[in-house]
N, C-alpha and C positions, 0 to 999 in steps of 0.2 A: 495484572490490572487490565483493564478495558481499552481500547485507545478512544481518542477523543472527537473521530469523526467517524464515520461509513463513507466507502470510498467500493466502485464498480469492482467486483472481482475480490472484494474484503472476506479474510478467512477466520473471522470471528465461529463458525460453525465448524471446522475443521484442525483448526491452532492445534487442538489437543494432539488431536491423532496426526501432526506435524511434528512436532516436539517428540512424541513420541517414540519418534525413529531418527531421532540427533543419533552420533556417534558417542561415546562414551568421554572423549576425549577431544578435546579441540582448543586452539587458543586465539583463533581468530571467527569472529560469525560476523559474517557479511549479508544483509539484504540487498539483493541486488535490484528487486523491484517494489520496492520500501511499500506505498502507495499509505492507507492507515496503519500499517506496522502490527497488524493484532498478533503476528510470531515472536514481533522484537517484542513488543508489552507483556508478554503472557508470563517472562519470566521478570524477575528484577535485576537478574544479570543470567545473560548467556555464556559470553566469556571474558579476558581480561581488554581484549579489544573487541569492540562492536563498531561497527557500520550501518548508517545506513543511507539509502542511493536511491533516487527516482530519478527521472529524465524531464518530470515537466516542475519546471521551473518556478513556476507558483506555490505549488507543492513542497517544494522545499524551501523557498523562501518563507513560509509559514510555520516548517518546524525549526527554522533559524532563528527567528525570531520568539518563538515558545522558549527557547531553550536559551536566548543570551538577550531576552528584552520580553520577559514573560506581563509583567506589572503594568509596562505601558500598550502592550498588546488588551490586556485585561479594560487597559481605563478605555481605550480605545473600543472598547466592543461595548462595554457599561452603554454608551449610548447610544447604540444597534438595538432594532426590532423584528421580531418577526413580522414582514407585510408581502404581501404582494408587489405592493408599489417601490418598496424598496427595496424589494431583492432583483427586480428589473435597473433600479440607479445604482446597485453594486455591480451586477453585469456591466451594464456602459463605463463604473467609473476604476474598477479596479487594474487597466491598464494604461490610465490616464497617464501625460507624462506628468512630471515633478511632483508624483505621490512619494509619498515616503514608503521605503519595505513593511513597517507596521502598519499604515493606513492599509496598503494593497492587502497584506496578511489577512486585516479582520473585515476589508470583503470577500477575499475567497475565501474564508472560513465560513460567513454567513451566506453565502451562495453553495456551499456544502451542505451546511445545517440545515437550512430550508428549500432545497433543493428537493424535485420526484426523485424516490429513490436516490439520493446523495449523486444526481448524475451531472451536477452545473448547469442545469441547460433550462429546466421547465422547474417553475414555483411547485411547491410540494401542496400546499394545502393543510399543512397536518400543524396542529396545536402543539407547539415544543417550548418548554423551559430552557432560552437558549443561558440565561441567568446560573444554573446547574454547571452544564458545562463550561463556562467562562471560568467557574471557580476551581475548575479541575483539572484547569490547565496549569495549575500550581504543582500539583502532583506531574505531571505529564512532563514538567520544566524538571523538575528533581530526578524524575527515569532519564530522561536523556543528557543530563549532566555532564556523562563522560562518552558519549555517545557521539562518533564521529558524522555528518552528517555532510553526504557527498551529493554533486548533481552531474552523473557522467552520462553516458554512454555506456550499456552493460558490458563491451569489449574492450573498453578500454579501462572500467573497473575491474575487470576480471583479473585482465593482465599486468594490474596494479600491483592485487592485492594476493594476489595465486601463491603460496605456499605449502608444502604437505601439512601443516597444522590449520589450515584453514578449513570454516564450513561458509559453503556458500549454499543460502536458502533463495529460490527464484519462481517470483509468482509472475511467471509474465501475462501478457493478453495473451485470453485462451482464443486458440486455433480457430478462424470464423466468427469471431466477435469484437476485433480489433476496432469498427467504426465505432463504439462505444467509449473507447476511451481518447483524453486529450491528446496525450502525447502520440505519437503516429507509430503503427509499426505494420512492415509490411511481409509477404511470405518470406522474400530475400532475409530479412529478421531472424523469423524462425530458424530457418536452417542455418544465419550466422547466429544465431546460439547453440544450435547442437554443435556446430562445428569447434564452437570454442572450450566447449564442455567436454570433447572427445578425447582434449587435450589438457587438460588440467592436471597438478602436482597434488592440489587439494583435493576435499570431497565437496561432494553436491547432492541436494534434497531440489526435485524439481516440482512443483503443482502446475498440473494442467486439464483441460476439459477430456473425457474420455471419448476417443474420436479413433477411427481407424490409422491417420495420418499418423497420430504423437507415436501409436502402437508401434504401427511398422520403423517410424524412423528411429526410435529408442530400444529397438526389440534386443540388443545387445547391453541391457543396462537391468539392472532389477524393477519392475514397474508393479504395482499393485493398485488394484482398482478399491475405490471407495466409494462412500453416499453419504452424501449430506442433506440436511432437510430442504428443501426449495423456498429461498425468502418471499417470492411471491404466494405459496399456499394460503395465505391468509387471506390475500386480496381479490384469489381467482378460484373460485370452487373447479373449473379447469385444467388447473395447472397440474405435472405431476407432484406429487410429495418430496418425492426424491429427486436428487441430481445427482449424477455419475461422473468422477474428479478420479484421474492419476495423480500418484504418489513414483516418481520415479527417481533414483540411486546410484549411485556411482560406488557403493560400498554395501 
């Protein structure tokens, strides 16, 4: 299934060829950096336990809410629009205090939904049936059912969850494009993920942008380069077509 937002660094063009290179065997899948989840969605079940983990707070407070108060999330957006003008009064009000987690939920959702490029920041412009997706969050509430739904810190989910039957999938901000996203991460970051990856019981599937840094620092790991289509090709006769993404392994 589809997931229900677009979200910076979303692997809706790449899921497949992610999936792909699962292990044959595993009994724990952990998202470490959940963000739309289109890896967790792609299957109906990955394994007997699933995870899944972002760090900005919002973000999870909205698939909390999908998944243990989906109907009143639903009535709650029933009287949401797409405008200009109102996706500027859900910026200013969805960290208002004495909201409720639903109220806050369905305006970060519609500050998603009608957002450039799903970025939170700038009005999209674009003619969207938000009525569609409201109702598909019915389905979205049923996949995440039994799906754990954590808001850590990726080291210290790591170290949670580390098992030899564990898969852990990690989309983190790609290398040099961190200001883009909420949640903050910084080089220090980077190299505390490899560090804790070096040392894992479990296995790991990493996505990252293809840069000489990821190369040299994982050169001891299976790493395979890929391409996926560029989402801006459509908007920028400019743009390249392709984007070039690591695929790297611990197994």
């Amino acid at each position: 299934m589809n997931s229900f937002i677009g979200w910076i660094g979303g692997k809706k063009l790449l899921r497949k060829e992610i999936v792909s290179r699962f292990p044959e065997k595993f009994d724990r899948y952990i998202e470490v950096f959940g963000g739309a989840a289109w890896v967790l969605l792609y299957k109906d079940k990955h394994a007997e336990m699933e995870i899944y983990n972002d760090y900005n707070s919002d973000l999870v407070n909205l698939y909390r809410c999908i998944k243990y108060h989906c109907k009143e999330l639903q009535r709650e957006l029933s009287f949401m629009l797409n405008s200009r003008e109102l996706f500027e009064d859900f910026k200013a009000q969805y960290n208002t205090k004495g909201m409720t987690d639903i109220q806050r939920a369905a305006r970060f959702f519609m500050i998603i939904k009608t957002s450039y490029g799903c970025n939170t920041r700038t009005y999209g412009c674009v003619k969207r049936d938000i009525s569609v997706t409201v109702q598909y969050l019915s389905a979205i509430q049923e996949r995440l059912s039994k799906v754990v739904i954590e808001n850590k810190d990726f080291e210290n989910l790591i170290k949670v969850y580390d098992n030899p039957y564990t898969l852990f999938y990690l989309d983190p901000p790609y290398y040099g494009t961190e200001k883009y996203y909420q949640a903050q991460f910084s080089q220090d970051d980077h190299e505390r993920l490899y560090k804790i990856l070096t040392g894992i019981k479990g296995k790991f599937i990493l996505s990252y942008n293809n840069c000489d840094y990821i190369w040299e620092r994982y050169e001891n790991f299976h790493i395979e380069a890929v391409e996926r289509n560029n989402n801006l090709t459509s908007r920028y006769a400019d743009k390249d077509k392709k984007y070039g993404e690591l695929i790297v392994r611990n197994y």
